[in-house]
NUSE-507652 format. One record per residue: residue number from 1; residue in three letters; z, x, y of N, C-alpha, C in turn. Coordinates in Angstrom, 1 decimal, decimal comma. Each point is the difference from the previous one (the first is absolute). Example, Ala and Ser with C-alpha at 12.3 -4.5 7.8 and 13.67 -1.06 7.14 Angstrom:
<pts>
<pt><i>1</i><aa>ALA</aa><n_zz>7,8</n_zz><n_xx>13,2</n_xx><n_yy>-5,7</n_yy><ca_zz>0,0</ca_zz><ca_xx>-0,9</ca_xx><ca_yy>1,2</ca_yy><c_zz>0,0</c_zz><c_xx>0,9</c_xx><c_yy>1,2</c_yy></pt>
<pt><i>2</i><aa>SER</aa><n_zz>-0,7</n_zz><n_xx>-0,4</n_xx><n_yy>1,1</n_yy><ca_zz>0,0</ca_zz><ca_xx>0,9</ca_xx><ca_yy>1,1</ca_yy><c_zz>0,8</c_zz><c_xx>-0,8</c_xx><c_yy>1,1</c_yy></pt>
</pts>
This chain:
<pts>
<pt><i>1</i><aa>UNK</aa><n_zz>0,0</n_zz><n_xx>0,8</n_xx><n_yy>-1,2</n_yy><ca_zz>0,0</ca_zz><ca_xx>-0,8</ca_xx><ca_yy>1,2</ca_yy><c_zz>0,0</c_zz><c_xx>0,9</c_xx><c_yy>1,2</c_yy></pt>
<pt><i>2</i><aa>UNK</aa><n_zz>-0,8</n_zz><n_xx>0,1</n_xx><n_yy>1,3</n_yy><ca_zz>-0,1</ca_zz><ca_xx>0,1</ca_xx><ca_yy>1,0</ca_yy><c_zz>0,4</c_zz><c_xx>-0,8</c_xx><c_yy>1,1</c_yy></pt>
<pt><i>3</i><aa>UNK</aa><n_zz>1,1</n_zz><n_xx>0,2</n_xx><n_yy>1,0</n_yy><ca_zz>-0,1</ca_zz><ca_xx>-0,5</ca_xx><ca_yy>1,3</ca_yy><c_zz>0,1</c_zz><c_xx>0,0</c_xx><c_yy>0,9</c_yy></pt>
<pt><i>4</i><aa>UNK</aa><n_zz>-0,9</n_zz><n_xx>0,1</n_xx><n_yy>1,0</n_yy><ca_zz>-0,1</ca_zz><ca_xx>0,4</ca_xx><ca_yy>1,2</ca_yy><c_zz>0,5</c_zz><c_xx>-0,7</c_xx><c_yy>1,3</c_yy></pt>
<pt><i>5</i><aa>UNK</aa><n_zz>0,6</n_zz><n_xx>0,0</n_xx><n_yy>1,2</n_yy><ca_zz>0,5</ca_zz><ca_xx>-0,7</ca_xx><ca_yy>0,3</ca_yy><c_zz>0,4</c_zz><c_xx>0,6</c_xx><c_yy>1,4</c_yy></pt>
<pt><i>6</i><aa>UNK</aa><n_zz>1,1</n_zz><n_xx>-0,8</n_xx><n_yy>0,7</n_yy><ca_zz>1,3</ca_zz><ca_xx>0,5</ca_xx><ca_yy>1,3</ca_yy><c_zz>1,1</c_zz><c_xx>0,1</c_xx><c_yy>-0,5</c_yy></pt>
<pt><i>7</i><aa>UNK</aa><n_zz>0,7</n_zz><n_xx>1,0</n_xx><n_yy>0,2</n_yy><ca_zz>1,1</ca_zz><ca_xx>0,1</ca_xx><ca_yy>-0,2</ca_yy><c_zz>1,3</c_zz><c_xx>-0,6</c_xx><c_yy>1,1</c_yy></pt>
<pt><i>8</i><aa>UNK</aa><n_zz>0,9</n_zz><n_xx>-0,2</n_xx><n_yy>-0,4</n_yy><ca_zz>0,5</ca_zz><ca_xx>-0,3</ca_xx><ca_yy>1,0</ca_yy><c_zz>2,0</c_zz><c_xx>-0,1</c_xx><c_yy>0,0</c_yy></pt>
<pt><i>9</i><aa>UNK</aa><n_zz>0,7</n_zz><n_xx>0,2</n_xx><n_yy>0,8</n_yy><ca_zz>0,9</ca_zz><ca_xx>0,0</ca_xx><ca_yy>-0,3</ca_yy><c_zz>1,0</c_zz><c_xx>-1,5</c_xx><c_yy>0,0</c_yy></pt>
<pt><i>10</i><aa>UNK</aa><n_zz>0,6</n_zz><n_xx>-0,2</n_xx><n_yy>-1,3</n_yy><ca_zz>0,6</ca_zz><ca_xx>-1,2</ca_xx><ca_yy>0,2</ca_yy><c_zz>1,0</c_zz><c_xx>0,2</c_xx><c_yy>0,8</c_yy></pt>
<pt><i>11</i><aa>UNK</aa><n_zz>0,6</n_zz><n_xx>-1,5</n_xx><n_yy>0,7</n_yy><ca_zz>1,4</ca_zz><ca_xx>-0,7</ca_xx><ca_yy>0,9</ca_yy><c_zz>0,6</c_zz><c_xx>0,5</c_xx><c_yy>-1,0</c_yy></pt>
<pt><i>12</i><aa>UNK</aa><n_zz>1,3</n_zz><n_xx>0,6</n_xx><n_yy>0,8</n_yy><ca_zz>1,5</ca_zz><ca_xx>0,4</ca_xx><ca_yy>-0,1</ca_yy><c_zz>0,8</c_zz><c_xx>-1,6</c_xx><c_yy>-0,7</c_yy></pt>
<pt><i>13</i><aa>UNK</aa><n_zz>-1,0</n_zz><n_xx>-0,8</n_xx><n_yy>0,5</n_yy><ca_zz>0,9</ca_zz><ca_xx>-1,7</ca_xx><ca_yy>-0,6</ca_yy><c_zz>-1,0</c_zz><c_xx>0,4</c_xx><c_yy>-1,6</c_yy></pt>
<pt><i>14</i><aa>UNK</aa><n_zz>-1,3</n_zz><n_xx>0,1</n_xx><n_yy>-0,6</n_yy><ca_zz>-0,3</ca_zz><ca_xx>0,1</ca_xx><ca_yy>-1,0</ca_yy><c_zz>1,0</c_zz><c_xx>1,4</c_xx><c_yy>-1,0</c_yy></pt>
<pt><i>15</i><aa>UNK</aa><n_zz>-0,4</n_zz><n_xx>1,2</n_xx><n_yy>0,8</n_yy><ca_zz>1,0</ca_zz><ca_xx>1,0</ca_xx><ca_yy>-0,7</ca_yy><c_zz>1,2</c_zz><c_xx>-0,7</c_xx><c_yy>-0,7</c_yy></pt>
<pt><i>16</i><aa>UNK</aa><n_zz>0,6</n_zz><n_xx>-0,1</n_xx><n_yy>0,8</n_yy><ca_zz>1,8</ca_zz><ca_xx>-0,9</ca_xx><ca_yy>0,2</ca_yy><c_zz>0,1</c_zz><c_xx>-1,1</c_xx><c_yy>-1,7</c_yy></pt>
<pt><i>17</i><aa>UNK</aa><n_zz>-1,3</n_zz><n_xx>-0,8</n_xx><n_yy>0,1</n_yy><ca_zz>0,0</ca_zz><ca_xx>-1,2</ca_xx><ca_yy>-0,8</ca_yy><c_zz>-0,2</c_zz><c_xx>0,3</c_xx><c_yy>-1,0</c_yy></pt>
<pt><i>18</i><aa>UNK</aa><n_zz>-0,9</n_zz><n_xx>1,7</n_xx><n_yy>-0,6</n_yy><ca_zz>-0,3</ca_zz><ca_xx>0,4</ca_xx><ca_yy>-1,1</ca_yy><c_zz>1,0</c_zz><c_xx>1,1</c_xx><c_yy>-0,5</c_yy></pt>
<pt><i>19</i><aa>UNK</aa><n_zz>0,6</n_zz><n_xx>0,9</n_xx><n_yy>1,1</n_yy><ca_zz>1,1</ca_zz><ca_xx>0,5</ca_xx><ca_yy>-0,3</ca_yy><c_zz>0,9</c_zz><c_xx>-1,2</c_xx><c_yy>-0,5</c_yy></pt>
<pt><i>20</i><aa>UNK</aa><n_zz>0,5</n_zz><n_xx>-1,2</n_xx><n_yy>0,3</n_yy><ca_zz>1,0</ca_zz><ca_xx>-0,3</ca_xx><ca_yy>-0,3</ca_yy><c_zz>-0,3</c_zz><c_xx>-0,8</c_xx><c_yy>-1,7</c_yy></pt>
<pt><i>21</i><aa>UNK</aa><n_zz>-1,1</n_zz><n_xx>0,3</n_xx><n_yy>-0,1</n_yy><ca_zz>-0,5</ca_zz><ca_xx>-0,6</ca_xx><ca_yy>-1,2</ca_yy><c_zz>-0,5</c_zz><c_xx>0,7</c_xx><c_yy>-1,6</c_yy></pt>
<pt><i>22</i><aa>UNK</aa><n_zz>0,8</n_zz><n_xx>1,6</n_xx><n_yy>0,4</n_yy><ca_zz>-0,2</ca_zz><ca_xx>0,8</ca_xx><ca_yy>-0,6</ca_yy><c_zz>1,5</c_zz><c_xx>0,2</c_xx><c_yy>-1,1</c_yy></pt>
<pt><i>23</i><aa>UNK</aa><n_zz>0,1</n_zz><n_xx>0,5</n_xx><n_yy>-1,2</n_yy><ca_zz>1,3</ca_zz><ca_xx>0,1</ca_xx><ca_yy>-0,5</ca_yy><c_zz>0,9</c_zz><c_xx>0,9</c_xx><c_yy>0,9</c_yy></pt>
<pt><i>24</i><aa>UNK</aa><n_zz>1,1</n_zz><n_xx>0,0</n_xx><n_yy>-0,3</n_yy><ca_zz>1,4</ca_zz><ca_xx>0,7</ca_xx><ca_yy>0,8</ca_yy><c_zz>-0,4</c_zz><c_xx>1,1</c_xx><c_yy>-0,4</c_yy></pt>
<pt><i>25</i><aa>UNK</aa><n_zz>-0,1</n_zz><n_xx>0,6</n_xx><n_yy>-1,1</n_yy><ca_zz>-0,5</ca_zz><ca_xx>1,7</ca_xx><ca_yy>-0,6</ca_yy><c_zz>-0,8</c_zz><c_xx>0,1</c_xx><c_yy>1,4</c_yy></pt>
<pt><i>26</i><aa>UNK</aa><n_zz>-1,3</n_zz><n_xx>-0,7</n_xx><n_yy>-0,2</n_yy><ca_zz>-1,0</ca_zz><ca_xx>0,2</ca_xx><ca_yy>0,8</ca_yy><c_zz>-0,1</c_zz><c_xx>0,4</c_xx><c_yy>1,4</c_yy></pt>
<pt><i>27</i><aa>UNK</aa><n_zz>1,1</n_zz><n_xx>-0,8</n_xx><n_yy>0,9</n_yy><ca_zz>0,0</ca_zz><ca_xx>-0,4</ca_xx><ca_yy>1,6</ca_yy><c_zz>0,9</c_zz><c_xx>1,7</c_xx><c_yy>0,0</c_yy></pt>
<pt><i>28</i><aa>UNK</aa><n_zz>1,5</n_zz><n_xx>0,7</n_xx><n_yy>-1,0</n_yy><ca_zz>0,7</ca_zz><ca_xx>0,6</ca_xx><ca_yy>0,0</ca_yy><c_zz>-1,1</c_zz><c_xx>1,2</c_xx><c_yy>0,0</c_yy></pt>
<pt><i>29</i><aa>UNK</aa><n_zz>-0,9</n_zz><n_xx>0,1</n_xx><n_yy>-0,7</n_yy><ca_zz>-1,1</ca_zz><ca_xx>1,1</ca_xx><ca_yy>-0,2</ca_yy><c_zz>-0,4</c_zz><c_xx>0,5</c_xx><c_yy>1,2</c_yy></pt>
<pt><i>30</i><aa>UNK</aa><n_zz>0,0</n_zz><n_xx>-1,0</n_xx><n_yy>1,1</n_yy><ca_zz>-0,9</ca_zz><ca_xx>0,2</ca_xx><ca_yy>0,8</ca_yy><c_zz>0,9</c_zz><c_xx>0,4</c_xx><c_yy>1,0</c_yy></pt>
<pt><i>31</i><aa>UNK</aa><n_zz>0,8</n_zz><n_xx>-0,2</n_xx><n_yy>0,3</n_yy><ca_zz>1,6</ca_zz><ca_xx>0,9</ca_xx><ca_yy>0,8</ca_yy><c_zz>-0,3</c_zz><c_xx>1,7</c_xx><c_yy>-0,7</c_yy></pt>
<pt><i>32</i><aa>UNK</aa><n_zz>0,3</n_zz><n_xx>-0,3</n_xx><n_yy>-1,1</n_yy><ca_zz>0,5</ca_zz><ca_xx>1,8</ca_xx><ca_yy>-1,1</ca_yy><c_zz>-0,9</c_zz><c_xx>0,6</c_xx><c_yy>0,2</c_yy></pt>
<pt><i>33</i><aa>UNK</aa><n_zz>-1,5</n_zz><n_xx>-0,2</n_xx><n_yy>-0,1</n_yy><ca_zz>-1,2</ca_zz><ca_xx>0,8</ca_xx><ca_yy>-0,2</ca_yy><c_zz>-0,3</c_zz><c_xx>0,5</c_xx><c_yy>1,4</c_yy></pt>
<pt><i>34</i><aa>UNK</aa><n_zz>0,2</n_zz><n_xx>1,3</n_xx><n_yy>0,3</n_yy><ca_zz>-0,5</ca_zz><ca_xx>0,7</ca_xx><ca_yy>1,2</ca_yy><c_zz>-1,6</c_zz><c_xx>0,1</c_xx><c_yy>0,1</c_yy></pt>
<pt><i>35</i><aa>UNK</aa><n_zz>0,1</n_zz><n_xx>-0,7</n_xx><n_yy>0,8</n_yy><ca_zz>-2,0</ca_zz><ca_xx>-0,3</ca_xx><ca_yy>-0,5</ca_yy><c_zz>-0,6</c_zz><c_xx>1,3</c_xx><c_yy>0,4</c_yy></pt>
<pt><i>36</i><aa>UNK</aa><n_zz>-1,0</n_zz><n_xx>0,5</n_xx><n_yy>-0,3</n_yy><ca_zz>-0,9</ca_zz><ca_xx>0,9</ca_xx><ca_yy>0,3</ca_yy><c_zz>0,4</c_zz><c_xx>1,4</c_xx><c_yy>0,2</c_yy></pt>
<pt><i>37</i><aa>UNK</aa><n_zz>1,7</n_zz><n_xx>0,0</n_xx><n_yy>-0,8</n_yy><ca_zz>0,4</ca_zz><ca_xx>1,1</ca_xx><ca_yy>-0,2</ca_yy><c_zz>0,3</c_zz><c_xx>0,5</c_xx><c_yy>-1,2</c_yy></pt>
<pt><i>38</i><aa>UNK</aa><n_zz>0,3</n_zz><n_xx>1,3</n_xx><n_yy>-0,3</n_yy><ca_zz>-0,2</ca_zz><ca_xx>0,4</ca_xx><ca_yy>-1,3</ca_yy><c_zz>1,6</c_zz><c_xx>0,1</c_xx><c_yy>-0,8</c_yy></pt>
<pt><i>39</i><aa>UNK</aa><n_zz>0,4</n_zz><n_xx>-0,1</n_xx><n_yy>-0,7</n_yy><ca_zz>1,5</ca_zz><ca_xx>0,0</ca_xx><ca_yy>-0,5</ca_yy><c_zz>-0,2</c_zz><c_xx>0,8</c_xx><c_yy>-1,1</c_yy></pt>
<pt><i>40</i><aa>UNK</aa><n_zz>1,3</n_zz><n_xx>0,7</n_xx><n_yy>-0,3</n_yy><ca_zz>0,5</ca_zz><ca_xx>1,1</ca_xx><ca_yy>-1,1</ca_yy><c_zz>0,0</c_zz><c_xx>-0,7</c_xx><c_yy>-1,1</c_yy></pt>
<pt><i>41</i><aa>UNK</aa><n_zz>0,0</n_zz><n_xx>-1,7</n_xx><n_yy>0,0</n_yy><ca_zz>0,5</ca_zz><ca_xx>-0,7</ca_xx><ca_yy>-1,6</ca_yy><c_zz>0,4</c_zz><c_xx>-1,2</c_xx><c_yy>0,2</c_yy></pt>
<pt><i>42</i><aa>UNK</aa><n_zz>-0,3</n_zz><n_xx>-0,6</n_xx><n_yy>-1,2</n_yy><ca_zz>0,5</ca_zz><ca_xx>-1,6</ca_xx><ca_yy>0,1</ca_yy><c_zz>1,3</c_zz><c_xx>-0,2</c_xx><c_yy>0,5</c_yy></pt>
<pt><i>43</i><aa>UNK</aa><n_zz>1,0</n_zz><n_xx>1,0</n_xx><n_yy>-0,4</n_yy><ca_zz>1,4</ca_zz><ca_xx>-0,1</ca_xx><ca_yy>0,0</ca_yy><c_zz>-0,1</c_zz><c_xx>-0,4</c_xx><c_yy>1,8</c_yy></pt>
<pt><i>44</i><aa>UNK</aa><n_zz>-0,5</n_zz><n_xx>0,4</n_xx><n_yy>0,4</n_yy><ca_zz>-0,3</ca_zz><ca_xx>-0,3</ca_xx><ca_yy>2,1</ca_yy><c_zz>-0,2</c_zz><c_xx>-2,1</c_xx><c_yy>0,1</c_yy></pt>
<pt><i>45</i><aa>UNK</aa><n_zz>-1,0</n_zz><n_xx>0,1</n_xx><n_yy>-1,0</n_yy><ca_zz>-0,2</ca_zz><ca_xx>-1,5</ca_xx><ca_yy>0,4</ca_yy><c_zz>1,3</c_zz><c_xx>-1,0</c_xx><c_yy>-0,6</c_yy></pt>
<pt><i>46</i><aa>UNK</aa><n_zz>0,5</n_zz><n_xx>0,7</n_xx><n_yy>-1,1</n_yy><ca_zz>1,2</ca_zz><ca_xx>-0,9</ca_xx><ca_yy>-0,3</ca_yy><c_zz>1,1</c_zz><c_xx>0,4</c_xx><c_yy>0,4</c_yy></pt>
<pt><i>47</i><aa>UNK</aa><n_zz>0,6</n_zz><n_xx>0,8</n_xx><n_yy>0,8</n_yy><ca_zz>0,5</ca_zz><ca_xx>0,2</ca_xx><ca_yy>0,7</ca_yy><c_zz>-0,1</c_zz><c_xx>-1,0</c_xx><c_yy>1,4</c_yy></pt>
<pt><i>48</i><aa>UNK</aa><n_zz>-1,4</n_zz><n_xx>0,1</n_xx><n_yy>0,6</n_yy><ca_zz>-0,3</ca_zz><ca_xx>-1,2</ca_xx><ca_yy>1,6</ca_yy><c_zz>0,4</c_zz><c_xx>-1,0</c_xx><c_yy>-0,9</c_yy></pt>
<pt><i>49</i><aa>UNK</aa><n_zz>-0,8</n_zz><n_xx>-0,5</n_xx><n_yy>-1,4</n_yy><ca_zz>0,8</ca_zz><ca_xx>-1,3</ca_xx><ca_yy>0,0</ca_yy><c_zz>1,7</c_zz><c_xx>0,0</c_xx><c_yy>-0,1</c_yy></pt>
<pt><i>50</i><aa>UNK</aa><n_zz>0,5</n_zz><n_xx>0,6</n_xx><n_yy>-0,8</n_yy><ca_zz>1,5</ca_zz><ca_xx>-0,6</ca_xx><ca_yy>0,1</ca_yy><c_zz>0,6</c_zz><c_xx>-0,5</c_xx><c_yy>1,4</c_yy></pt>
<pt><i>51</i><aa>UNK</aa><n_zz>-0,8</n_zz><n_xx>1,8</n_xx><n_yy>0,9</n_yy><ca_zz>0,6</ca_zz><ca_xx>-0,6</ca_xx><ca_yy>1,5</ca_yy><c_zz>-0,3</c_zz><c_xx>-1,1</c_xx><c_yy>0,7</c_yy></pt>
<pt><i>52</i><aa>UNK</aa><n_zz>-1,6</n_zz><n_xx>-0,7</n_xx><n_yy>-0,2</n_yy><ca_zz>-0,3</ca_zz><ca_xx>-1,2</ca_xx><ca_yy>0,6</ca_yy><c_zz>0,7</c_zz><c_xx>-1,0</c_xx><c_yy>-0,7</c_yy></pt>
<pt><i>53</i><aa>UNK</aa><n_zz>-0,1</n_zz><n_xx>0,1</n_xx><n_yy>-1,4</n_yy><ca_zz>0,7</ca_zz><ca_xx>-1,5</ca_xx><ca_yy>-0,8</ca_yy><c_zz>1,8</c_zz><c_xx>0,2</c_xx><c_yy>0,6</c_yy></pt>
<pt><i>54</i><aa>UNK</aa><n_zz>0,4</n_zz><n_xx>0,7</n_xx><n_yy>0,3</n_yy><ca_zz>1,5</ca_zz><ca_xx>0,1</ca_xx><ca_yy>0,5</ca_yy><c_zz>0,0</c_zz><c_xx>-0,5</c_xx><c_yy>1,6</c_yy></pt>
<pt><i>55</i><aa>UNK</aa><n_zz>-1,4</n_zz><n_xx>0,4</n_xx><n_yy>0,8</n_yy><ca_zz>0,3</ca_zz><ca_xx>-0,6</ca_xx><ca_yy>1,1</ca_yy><c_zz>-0,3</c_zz><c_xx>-1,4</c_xx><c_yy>-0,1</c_yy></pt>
<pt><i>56</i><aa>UNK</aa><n_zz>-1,4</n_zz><n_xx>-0,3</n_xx><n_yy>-0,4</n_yy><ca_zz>-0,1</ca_zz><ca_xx>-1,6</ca_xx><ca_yy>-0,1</ca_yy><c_zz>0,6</c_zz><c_xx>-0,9</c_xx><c_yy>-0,9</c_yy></pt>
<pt><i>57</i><aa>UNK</aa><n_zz>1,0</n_zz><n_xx>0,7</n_xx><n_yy>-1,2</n_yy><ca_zz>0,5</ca_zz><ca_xx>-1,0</ca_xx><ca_yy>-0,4</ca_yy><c_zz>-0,8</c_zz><c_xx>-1,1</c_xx><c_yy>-0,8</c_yy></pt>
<pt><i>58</i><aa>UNK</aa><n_zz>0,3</n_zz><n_xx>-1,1</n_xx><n_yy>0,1</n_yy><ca_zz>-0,2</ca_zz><ca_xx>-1,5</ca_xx><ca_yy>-0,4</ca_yy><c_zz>-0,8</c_zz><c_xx>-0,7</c_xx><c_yy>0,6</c_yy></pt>
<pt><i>59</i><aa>UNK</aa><n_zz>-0,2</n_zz><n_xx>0,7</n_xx><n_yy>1,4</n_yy><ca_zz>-0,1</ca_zz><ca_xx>-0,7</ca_xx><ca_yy>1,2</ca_yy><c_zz>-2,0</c_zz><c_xx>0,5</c_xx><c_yy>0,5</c_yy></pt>
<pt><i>60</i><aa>UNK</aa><n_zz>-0,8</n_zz><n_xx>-0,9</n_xx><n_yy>0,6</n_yy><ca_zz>-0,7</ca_zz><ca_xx>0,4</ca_xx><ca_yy>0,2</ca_yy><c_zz>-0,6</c_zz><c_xx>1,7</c_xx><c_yy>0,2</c_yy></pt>
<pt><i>61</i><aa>UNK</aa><n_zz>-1,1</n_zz><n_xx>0,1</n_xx><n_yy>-0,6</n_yy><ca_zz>-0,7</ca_zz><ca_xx>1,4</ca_xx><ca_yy>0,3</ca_yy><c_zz>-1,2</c_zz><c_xx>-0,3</c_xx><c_yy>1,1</c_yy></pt>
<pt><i>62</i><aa>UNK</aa><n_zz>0,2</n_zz><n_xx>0,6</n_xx><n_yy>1,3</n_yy><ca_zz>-0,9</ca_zz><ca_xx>-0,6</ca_xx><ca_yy>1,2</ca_yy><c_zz>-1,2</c_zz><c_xx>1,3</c_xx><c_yy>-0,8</c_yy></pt>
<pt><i>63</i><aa>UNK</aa><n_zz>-1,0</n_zz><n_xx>0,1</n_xx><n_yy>0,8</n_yy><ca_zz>-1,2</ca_zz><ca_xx>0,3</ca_xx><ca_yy>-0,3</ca_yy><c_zz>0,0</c_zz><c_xx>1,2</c_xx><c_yy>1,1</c_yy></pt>
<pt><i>64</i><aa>UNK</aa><n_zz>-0,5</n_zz><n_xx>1,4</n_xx><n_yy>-0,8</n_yy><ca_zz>0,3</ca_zz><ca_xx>1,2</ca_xx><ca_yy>0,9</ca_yy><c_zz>-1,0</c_zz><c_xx>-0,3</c_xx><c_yy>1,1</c_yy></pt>
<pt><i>65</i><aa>UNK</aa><n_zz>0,6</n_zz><n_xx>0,7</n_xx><n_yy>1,1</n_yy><ca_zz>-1,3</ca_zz><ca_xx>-0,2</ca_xx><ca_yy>1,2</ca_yy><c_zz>-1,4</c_zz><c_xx>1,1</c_xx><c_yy>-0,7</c_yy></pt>
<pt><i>66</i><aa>UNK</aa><n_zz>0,0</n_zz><n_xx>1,0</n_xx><n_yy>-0,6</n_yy><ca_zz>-1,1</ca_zz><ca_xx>0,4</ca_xx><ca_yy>-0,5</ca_yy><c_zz>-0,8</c_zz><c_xx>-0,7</c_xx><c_yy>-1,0</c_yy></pt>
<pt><i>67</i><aa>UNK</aa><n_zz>0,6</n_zz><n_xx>-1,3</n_xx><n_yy>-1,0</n_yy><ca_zz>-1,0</ca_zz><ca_xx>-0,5</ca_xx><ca_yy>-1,0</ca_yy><c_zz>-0,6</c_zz><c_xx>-1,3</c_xx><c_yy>0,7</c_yy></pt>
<pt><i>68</i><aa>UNK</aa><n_zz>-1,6</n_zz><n_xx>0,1</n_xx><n_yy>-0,4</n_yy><ca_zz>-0,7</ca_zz><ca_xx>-1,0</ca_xx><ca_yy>0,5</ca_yy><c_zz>-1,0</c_zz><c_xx>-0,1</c_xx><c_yy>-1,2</c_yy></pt>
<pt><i>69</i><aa>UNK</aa><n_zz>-1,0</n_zz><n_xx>-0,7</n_xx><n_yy>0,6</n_yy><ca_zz>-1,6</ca_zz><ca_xx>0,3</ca_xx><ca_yy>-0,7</ca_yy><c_zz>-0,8</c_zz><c_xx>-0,5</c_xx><c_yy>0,9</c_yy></pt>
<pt><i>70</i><aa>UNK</aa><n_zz>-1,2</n_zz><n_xx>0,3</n_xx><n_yy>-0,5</n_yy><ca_zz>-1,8</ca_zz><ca_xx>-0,2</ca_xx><ca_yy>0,6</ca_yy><c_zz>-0,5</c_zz><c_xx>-1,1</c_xx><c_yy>-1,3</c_yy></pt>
<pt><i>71</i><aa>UNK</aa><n_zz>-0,7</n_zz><n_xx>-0,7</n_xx><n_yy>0,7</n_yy><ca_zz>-1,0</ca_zz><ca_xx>-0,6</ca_xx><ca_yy>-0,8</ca_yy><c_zz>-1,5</c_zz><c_xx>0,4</c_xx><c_yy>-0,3</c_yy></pt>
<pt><i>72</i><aa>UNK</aa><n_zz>-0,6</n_zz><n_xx>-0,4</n_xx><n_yy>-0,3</n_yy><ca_zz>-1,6</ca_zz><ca_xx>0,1</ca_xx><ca_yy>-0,2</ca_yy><c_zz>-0,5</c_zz><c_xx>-1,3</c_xx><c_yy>0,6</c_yy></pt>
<pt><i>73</i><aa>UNK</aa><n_zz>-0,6</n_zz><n_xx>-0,6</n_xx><n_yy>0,9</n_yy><ca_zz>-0,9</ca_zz><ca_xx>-1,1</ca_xx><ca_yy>0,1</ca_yy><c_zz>-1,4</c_zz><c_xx>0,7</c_xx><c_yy>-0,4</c_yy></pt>
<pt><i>74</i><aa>UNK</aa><n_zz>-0,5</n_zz><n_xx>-0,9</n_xx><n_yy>-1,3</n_yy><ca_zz>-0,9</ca_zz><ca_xx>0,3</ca_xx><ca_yy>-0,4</ca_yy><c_zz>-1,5</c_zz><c_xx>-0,1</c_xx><c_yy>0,8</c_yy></pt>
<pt><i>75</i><aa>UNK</aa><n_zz>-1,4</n_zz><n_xx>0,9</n_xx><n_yy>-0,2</n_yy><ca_zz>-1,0</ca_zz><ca_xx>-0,9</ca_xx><ca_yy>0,8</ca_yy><c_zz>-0,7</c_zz><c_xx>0,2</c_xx><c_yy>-1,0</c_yy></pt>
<pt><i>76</i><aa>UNK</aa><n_zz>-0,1</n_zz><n_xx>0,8</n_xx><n_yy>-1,2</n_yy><ca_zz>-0,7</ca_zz><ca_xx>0,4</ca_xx><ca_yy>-0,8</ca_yy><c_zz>0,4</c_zz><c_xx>0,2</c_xx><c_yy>-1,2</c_yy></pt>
<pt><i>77</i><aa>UNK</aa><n_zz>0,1</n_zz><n_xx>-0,6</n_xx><n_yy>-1,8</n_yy><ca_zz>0,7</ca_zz><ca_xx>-0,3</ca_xx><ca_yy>-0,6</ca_yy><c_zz>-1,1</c_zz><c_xx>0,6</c_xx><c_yy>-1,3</c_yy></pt>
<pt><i>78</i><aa>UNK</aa><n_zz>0,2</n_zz><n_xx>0,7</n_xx><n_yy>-0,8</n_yy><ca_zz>-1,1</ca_zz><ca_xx>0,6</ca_xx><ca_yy>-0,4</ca_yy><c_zz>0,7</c_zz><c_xx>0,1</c_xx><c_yy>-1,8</c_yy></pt>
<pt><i>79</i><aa>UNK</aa><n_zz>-0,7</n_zz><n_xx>-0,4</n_xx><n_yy>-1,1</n_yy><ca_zz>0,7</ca_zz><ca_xx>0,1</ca_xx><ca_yy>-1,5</ca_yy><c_zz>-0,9</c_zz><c_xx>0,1</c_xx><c_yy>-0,9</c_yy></pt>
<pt><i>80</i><aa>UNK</aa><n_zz>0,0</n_zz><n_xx>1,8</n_xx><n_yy>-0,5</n_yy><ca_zz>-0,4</ca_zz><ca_xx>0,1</ca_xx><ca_yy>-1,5</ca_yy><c_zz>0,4</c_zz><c_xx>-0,5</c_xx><c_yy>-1,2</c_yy></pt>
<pt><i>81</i><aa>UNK</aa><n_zz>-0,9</n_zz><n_xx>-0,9</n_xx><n_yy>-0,3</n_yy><ca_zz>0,3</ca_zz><ca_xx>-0,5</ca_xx><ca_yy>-1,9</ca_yy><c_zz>-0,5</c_zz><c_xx>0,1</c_xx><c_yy>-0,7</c_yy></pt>
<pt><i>82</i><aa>UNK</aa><n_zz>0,2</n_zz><n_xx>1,3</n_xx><n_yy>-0,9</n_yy><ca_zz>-0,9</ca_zz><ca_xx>0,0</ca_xx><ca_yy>-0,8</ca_yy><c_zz>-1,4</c_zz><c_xx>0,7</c_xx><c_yy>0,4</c_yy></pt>
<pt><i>83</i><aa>UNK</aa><n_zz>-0,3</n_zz><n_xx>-0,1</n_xx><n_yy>1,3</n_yy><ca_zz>-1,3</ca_zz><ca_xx>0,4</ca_xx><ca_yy>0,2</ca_yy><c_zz>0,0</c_zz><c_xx>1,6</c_xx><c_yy>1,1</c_yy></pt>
<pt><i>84</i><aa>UNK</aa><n_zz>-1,4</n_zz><n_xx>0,9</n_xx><n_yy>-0,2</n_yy><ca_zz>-0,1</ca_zz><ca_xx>1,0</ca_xx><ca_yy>0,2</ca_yy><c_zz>0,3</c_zz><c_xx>0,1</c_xx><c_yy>2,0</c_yy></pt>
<pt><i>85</i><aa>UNK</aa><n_zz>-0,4</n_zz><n_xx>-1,2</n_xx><n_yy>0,8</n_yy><ca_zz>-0,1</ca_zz><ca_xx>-0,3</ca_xx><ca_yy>1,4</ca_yy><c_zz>0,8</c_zz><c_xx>-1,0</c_xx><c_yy>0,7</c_yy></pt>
<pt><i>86</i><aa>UNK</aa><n_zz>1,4</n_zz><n_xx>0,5</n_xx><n_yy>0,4</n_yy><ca_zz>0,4</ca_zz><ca_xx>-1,1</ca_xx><ca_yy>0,9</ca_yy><c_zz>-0,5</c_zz><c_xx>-1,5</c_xx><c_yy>1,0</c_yy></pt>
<pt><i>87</i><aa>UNK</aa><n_zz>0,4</n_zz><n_xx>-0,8</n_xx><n_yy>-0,7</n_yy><ca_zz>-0,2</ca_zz><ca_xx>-1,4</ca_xx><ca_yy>0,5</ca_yy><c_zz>0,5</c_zz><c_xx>-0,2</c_xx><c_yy>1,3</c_yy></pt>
<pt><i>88</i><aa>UNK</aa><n_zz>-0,4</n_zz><n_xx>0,5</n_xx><n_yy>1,7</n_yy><ca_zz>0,7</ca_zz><ca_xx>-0,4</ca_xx><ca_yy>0,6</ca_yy><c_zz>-1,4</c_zz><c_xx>-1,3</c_xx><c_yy>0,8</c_yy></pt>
</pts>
């Protein structure tokens, strides 16, 4: 499958709604994981978590100001099946 498209960045209200829609491991992941940096060992990630699961508790995990996403709006939608030449 091929898609070509705009990218675009989603609302802080969509982030929010899919962050909050993700498991507790998951939303905690995204506190622990020093993004785009490099770590000595897992022992680092489970470590951030114990610290974030001890700060948040029970109680809501808000959504880091660094996690978002982008979408694709498609204009061009293109799918090999089976055959030697994409179907777009």
């Amino acid at each position: 499958m091929r898609i070509e498209g705009r990218v675009e960045k989603i609302t802080d209200a969509e982030s929010d709604a899919y962050f909050q829609s993700r498991p507790q491991g998951s939303r905690l992941g995204a506190w622990a994981s020093p993004q785009s940096q490099v770590i000595v060992d897992r022992g680092v990630l489970e470590d951030n978590i114990d610290k974030y699961n001890a700060q948040f508790g029970d109680g809501e995990i808000p959504r880091p100001a660094h996690w978002g996403g982008y979408r694709i709006v498609p204009t061009v939608v293109g799918v090999l099946a089976g055959a030697q030449q994409p179907i777009a």
